[in-house]
Structure formats: structure tokens, C-alpha cells
LUMBAMI-187475 format. One record per residue (C-alpha): x, y, z; residue number from 1. Coordinates in nm, 4 decimals. Layout:
N
((X,Y,Z),NUM),
...
END
This chain:
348
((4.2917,5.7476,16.9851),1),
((4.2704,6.0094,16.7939),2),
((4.3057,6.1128,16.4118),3),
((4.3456,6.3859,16.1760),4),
((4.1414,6.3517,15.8759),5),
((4.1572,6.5793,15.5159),6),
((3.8440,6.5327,15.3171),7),
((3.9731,6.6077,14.9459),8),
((3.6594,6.7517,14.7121),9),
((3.4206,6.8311,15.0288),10),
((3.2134,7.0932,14.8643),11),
((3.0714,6.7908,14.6245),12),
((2.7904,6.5818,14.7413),13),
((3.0075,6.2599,14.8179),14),
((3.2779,6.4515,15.0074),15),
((3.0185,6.6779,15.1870),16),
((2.8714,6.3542,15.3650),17),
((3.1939,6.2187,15.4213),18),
((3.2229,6.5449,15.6317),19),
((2.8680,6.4980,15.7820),20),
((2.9748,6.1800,15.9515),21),
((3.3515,6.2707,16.0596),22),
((3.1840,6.5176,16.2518),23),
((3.0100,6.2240,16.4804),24),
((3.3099,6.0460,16.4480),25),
((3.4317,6.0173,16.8414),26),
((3.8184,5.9373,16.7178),27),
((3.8339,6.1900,16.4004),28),
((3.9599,6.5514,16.3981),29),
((3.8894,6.6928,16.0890),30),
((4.1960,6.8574,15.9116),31),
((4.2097,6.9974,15.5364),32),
((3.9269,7.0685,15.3386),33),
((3.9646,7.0924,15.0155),34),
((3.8612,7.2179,14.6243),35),
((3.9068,7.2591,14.3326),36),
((3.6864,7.5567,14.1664),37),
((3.5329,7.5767,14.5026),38),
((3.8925,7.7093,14.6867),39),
((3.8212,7.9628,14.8722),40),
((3.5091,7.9562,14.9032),41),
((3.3806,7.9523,15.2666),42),
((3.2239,7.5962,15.3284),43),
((2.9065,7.6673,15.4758),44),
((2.8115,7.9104,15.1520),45),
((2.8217,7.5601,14.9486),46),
((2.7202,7.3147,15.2243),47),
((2.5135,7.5302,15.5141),48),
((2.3439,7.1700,15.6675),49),
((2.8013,7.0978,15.7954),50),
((2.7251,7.4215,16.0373),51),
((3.0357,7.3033,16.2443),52),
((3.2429,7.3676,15.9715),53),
((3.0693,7.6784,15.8134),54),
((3.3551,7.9019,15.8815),55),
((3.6542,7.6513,15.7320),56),
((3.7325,7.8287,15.4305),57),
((3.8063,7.5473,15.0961),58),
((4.1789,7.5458,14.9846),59),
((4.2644,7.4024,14.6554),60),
((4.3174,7.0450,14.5909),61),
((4.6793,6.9984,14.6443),62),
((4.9542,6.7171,14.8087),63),
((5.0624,6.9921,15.0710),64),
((4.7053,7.0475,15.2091),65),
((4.6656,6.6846,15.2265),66),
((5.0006,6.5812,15.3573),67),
((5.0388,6.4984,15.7250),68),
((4.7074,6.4122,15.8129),69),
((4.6589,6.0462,15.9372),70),
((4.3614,5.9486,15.6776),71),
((4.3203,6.1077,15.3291),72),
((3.9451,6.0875,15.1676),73),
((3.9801,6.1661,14.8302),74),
((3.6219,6.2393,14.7061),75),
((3.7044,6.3349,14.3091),76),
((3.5739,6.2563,13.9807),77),
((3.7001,5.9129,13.8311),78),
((4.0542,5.9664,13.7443),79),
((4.1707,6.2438,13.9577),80),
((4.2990,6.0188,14.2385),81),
((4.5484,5.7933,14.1165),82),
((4.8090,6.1038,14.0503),83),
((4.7550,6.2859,14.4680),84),
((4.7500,5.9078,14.5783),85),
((5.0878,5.8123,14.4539),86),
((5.2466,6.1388,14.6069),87),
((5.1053,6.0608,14.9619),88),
((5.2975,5.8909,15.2438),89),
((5.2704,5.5215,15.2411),90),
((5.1921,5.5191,15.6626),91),
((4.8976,5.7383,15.5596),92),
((4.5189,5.5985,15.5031),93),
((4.4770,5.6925,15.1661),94),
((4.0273,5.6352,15.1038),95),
((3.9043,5.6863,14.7510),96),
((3.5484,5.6900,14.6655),97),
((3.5966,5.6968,14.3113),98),
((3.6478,5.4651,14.0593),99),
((4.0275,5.4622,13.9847),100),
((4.1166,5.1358,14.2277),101),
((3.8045,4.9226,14.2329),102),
((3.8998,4.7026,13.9285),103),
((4.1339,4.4213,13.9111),104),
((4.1326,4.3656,13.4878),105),
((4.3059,4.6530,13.3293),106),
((4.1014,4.5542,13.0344),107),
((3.7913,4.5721,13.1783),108),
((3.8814,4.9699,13.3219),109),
((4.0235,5.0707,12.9305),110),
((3.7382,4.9441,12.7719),111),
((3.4706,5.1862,13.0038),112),
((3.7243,5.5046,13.1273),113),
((3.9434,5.6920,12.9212),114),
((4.2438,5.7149,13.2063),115),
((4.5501,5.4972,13.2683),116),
((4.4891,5.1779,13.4306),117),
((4.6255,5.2755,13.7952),118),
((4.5808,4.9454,13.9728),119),
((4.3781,4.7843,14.2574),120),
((4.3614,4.8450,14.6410),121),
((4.1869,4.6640,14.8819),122),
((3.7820,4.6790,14.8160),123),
((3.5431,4.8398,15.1132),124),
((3.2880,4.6165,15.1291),125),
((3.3411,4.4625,15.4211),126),
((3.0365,4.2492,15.3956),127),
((3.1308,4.0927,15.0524),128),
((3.1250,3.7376,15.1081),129),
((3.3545,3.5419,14.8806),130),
((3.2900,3.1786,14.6923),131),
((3.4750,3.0499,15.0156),132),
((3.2674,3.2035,15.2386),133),
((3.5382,3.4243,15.3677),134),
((3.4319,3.8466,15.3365),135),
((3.6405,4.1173,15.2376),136),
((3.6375,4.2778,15.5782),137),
((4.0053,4.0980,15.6649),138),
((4.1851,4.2858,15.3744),139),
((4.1115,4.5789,15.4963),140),
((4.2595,4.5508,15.8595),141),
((4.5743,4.7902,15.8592),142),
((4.4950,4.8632,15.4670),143),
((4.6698,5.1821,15.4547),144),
((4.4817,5.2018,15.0639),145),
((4.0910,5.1443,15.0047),146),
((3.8996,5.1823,14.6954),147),
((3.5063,5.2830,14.8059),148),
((3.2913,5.0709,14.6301),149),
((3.0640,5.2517,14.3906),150),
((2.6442,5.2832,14.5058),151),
((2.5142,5.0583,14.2529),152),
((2.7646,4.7865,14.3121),153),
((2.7110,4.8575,14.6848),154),
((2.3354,4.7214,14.6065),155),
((2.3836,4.4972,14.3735),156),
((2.6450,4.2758,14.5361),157),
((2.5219,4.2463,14.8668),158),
((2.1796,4.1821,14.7442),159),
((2.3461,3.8648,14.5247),160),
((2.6635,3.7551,14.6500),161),
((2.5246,3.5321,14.9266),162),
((2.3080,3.3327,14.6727),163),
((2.5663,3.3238,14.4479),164),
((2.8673,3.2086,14.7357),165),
((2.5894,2.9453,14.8394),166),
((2.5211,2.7758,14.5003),167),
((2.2120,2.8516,14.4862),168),
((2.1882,3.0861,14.1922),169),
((2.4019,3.0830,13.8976),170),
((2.6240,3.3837,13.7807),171),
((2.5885,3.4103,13.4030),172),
((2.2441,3.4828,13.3560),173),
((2.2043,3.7779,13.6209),174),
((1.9882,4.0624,13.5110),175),
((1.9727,4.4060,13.7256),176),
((1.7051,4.7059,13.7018),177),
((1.7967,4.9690,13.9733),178),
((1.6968,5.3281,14.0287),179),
((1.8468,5.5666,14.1875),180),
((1.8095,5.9522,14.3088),181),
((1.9731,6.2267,14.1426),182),
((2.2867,6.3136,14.4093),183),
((2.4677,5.9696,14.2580),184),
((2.5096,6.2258,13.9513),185),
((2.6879,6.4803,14.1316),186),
((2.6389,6.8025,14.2300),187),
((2.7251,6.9490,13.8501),188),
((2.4550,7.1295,13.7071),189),
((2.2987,6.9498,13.3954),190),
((1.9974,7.0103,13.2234),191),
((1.8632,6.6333,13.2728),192),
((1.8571,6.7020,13.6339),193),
((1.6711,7.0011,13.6939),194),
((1.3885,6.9549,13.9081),195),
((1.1564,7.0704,13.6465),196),
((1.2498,6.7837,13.4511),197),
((1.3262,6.4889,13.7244),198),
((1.0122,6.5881,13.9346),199),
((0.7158,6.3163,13.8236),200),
((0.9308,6.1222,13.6167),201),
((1.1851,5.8419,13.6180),202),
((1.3992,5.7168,13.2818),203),
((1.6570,5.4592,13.1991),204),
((2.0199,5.5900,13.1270),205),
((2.3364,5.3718,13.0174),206),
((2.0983,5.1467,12.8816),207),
((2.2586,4.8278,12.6769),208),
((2.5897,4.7466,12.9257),209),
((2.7345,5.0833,12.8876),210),
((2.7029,5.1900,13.2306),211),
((3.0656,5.2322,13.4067),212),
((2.9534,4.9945,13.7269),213),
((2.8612,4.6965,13.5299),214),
((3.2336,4.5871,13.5197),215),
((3.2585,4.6224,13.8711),216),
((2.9550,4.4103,13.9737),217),
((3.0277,4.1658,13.7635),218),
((3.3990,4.1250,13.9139),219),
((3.2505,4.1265,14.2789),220),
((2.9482,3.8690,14.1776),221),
((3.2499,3.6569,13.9841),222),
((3.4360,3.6667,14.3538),223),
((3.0849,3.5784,14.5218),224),
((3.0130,3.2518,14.2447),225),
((3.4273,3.1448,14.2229),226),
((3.3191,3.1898,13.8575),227),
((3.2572,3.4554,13.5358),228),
((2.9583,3.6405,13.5886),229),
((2.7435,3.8129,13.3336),230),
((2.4930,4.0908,13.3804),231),
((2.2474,4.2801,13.2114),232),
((2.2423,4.5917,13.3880),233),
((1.9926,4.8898,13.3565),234),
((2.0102,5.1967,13.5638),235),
((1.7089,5.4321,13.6155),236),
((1.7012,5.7905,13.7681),237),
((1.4176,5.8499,13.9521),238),
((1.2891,6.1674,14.1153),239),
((1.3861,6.1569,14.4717),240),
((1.7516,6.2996,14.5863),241),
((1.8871,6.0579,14.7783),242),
((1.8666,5.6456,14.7341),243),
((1.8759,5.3129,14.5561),244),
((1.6263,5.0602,14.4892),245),
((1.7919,4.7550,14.2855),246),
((1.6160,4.4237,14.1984),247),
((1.8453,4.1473,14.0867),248),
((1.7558,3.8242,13.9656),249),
((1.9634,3.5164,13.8582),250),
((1.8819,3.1524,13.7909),251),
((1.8324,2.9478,14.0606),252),
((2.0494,2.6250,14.0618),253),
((1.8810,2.3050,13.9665),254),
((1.6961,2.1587,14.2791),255),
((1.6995,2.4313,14.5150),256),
((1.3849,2.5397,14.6734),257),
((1.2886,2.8892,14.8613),258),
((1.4243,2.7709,15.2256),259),
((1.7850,2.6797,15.0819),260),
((1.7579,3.0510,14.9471),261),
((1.6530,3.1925,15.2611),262),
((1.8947,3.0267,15.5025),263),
((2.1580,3.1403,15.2489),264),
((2.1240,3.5207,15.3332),265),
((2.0307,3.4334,15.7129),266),
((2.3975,3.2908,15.7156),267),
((2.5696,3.5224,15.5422),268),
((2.4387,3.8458,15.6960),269),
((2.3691,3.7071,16.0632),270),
((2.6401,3.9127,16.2150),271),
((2.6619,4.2074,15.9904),272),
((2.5625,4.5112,16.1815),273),
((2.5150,4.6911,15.8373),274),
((2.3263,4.4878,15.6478),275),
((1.9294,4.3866,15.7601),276),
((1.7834,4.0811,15.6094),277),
((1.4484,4.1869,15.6179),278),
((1.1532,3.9532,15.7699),279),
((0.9602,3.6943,15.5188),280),
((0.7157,3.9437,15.3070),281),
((0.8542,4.2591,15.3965),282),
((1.0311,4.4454,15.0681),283),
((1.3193,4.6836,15.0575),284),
((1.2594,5.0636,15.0377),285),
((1.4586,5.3460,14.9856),286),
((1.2719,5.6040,15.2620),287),
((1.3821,5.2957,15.5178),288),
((1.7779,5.3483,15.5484),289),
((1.8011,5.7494,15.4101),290),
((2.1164,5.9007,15.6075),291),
((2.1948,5.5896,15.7689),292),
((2.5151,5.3026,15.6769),293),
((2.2359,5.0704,15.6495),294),
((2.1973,4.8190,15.3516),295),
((1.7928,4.6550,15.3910),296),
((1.7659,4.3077,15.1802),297),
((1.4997,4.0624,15.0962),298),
((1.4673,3.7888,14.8985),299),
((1.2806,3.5077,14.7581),300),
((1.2374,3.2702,14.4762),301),
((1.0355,3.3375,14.1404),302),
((0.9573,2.9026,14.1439),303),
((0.7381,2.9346,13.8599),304),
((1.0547,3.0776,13.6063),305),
((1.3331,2.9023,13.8136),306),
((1.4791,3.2871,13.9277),307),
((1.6018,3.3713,14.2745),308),
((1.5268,3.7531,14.2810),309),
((1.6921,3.9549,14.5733),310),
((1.5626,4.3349,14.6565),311),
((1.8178,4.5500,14.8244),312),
((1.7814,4.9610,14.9347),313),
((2.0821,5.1863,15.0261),314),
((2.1529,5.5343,15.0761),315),
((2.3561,5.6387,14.7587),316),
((2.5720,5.9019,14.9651),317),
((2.5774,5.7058,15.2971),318),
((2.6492,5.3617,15.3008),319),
((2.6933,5.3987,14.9137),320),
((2.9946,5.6165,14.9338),321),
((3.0727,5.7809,15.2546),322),
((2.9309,5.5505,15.4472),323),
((3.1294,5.2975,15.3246),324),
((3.4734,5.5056,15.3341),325),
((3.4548,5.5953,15.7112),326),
((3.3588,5.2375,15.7609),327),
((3.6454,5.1144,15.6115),328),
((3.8505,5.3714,15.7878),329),
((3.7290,5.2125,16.0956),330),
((3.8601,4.8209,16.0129),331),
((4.2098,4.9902,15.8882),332),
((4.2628,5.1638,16.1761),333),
((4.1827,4.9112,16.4372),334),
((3.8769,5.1161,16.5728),335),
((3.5511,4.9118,16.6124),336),
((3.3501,4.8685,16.2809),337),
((3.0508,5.1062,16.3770),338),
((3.2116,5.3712,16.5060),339),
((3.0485,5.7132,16.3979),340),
((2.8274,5.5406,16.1856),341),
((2.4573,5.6140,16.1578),342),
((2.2678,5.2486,16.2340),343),
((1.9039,5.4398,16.2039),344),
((1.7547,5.6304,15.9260),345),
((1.5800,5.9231,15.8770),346),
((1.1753,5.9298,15.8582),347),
((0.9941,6.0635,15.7352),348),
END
């Protein structure tokens, strides 16, 4: 079996990896590549690392360069999609990796983008294990639309949802702190992320709920508890280019101890080839799953304040976003979960 594949904003940092992985892809032929103020631009000028496709020259961002291929990665900013979506064949996979399908409350997308609400398709995270115990891997079998979770989320919710689908923390008293490395802002220049100024120092943005993922992990960690959620949620940048370190805490329920916490994740995640519960008193770090689909996770159980705190690392660009997308590429198009996907990182 094999498929054609356009990657739609490749010469960004999202769409570039997208393209790093098609390439080991076994059952992927790589079609259009596309641009916007990148067309024509020869790729490997803007990405020289994709030297298999240094030659492909960018053409603009447009329904005819897209059309006829068999899967459709749209890698463009938040709001772009919805309008090239709607004017692609239904039989075609159609795999956005920004934010324009991920919600489900139109209220919740008005109140934290300034687009049209454009609706919801089936959510990649396959691992996502619902208040029923059942995961979000079965709607995306023969999806032929997928919304790519975004990188925080990514973290967040698979370093929660299992407490929270077990009952043995609560949902509406979850508080996040997570860092992450300077690619998850793009590849546009901005003075904030010069290396002059991110070298040696990290700092809090979208401090005080303001930050565009918090609606998002709060709808998957509402799916996770069968219940509302609330969370404080505090992103930091910190000086490294690739990664994310988040540490999530919630109350524990009434009665539980650290075991019933433990056996929790061991159940949920005992089968996922992604995502690595880590042994008893070893913690979560970002250098660990770099370039790979991998998701590391520990946990444990602050006794003394009644807190279950869970400690998860991802690759912001890998299992984050592209990672993610090809991986739910896989499941819609019948092809085994893991194929193409990186299950080691890169060290040092």
C-alpha cells in the first residue's frame, strides 16, 4: 500500500517534521509541498537537515496543489485550515495540526480565537482514555478528518486523564506549570525569541488562563473525569529548542492511597506503544524522548496535601504535532499504528 501525501506549510517548523518522518514512512510518497511567502523557494535553502527533498521547489498554498493526493497535512497558523479543508475531496485524509477542529464548544473557540467557529473532527490522541475507559484511538479508524492535538494538551492530558478516568483525582481543582522550547512558537522571527534573549533564561507567558490551549485541556480532562474540569494553567518558555516538561496536579479523591494511583496509569498505558510509564522514582525529562513519538510519564501522590501530581515529557514537534498527525494517519488508513514512527530518541 502505498500513498501520496501533500504537506501544506512545510517550510514552518511543524510542517518541516511532518516531512522529516514521511520520509521514513515505508507506505508514504510524498507529493505537494507547499507555501505561502516561502513559494518558490527551493526547500532545502529553508530546511537543509530534509536533504531528500532539497531540490523540491515550494509552490504556493493552494486547493489545486493539494488536490489528488491521498492524505492532506495542513500545517498553518490557527485559522487558515477550515477554508482549503472544506474545498478538499471528502475520500481524501484531510490532517490538521492547528487549532481550527480540536474544540467541541463554539463558545469556548470565540471566546480565545478571533475566526469563525468551523466545527470538530475526530481528535488524534489515540491514547486519550475516556471516563468509560474506552480511548480515542477507535474514532479515528477510516477518519477521513483529524484535528492534531496541540503540544501542551498532548502533555497535559496524557499525564492526567488516567487518574482522572480512574476516580482517583478530581477535575476541578487541576493546576498545570509547563515549559516548553522555543520551536512551539514558530519559526516567525520575534524579538522575545532571539537567542540572545532565551539563552540562560526561562519566563512565564499567557499567564492568568489566557493561554489558547487551556480550553482544550480542559475539554479532554472533562472527557477523561465524565465531568467539568477546571485548570489553572501557566506556560513557561524555556531556553532549549525543542520539548515539554509539564507537571500537573489535581486533588486526589477521598481515600485513595499511592498504589490505587499507580495501578491507574499501569492500566491505562499497558499497551500503548507511545506512551512509557516510567519506573517508581524515575522523573520525566525532556532530553529523554527529543525526535522521537514518545510521551515519558510518572507519577505519584503529594499524601501530605491530598494532590496526585503526574510529570509528563514530549517532543513539542514530534509526538506534539507531527508525530501525532502521521500517527493518526496510520489508524485512518488501516496501516499499523507505529508505522514510520520514531520509538527512540535522540541523545545526547
Amino acid at each position: 500500500m502505498v500513498v501520496t501525501a501533500a504537506v501544506a506549510g512545510a517550510s514552518g517548523y511543524a510542517g518541516g517534521e511532518i516531512l522529516r518522518l514521511l520520509l521514513a514512512h515505508p507506505e508514504v510518497e510524498i507529493g505537494a509541498v507547499t507555501a505561502a511567502g516561502n513559494a518558490g523557494s527551493r526547500l532545502g535553502d529553508i530546511a537543509p537537515h530534509l536533504s531528500p527533498l532539497a531540490d523540491r521547489v515550494l509552490a504556493p498554498t493552494e486547493v489545486e496543489q493539494l488536490a489528488g493526493h491521498d492524505v492532506v497535512f495542513l500545517a498553518l497558523p490557527h485559522g487558515h485550515s477550515a477554508a482549503i479543508a472544506a474545498q478538499l475531496p471528502q475520500d481524501c485524509v484531510v490532517v490538521d495540526c492547528g487549532a481550527d477542529f480540536r474544540l467541541r464548544d463554539e463558545a469556548a473557540w470565540t471566546t480565545y480565537y478571533d475566526t469563525p467557529f468551523a466545527g470538530t473532527w475526530p481528535y488524534g490522541m489515540p491514547e486519550l482514555v475516556a471516563h468509560d475507559g474506552t480511548k480515542a484511538r477507535e474514532q479515528l479508524r477510516s477518519a477521513h478528518r483529524i484535528a492534531v492535538p496541540g503540544c501542551y494538551p498532548t502533555a497535559v492530558s496524557l499525564a492526567l486523564a488516567p487518574a482522572l478516568s480512574a476516580g482517583v483525582a478530581r477535575a476541578q481543582d487541576v493546576v498545570v506549570v509547563a515549559a516548553s522550547g522555543t520551536s512551539g512558537a514558530g519559526r516567525s522571527l520575534k524579538a522575545h525569541l532571539l537567542g540572545s534573549e532565551v539563552m540562560g533564561a526561562m519566563s512565564p507567558y499567557g499567564v492568568g488562563g489566557v493561554h489558547r490551549h487551556t480550553p482544550e485541556i480542559e475539554q479532554n480532562l472533562a472527557l477523561a473525569a465524565g465531568t467539568d474540569a477546571s485548570v489553572s494553567f501557566t506556560p513557561t518558555l524555556a531556553p532549549m529548542p525543542r520539548g515539554i516538561l509539564a507537571t500537573a496536579t489535581a486533588s486526589a479523591a477521598e481515600g485513595v492511597d499511592a498504589t490505587a494511583v499507580r495501578a491507574a496509569y499501569e492500566q491505562a498505558y499497558a499497551d500503548e506503544p507511545f506512551v512509557h510509564l516510567l519506573p517508581q522514582g524515575a522523573w520525566p525529562r525532556t532530553g529523554d524522548v527529543v525526535g522521537s513519538n514518545l510521551v515519558h510519564v510518572q507519577v505519584t501522590l503529594d499524601e501530605r496535601v491530598g494532590r496526585v501530581v503526574a510529570v509528563a515529557a514530549v517532543d513539542n514537534l514530534t509526538k506534539g504535532t507531527a508525530g501525532a498527525a502521521v500517527q493518526s494517519m496510520n489508524l485512518a488508513l488501516g496501516l499499523p499504528e507505529t508505522t514510520g514512527l520514531p520509538l527512540a530518541g535522540v541523545a545526547p
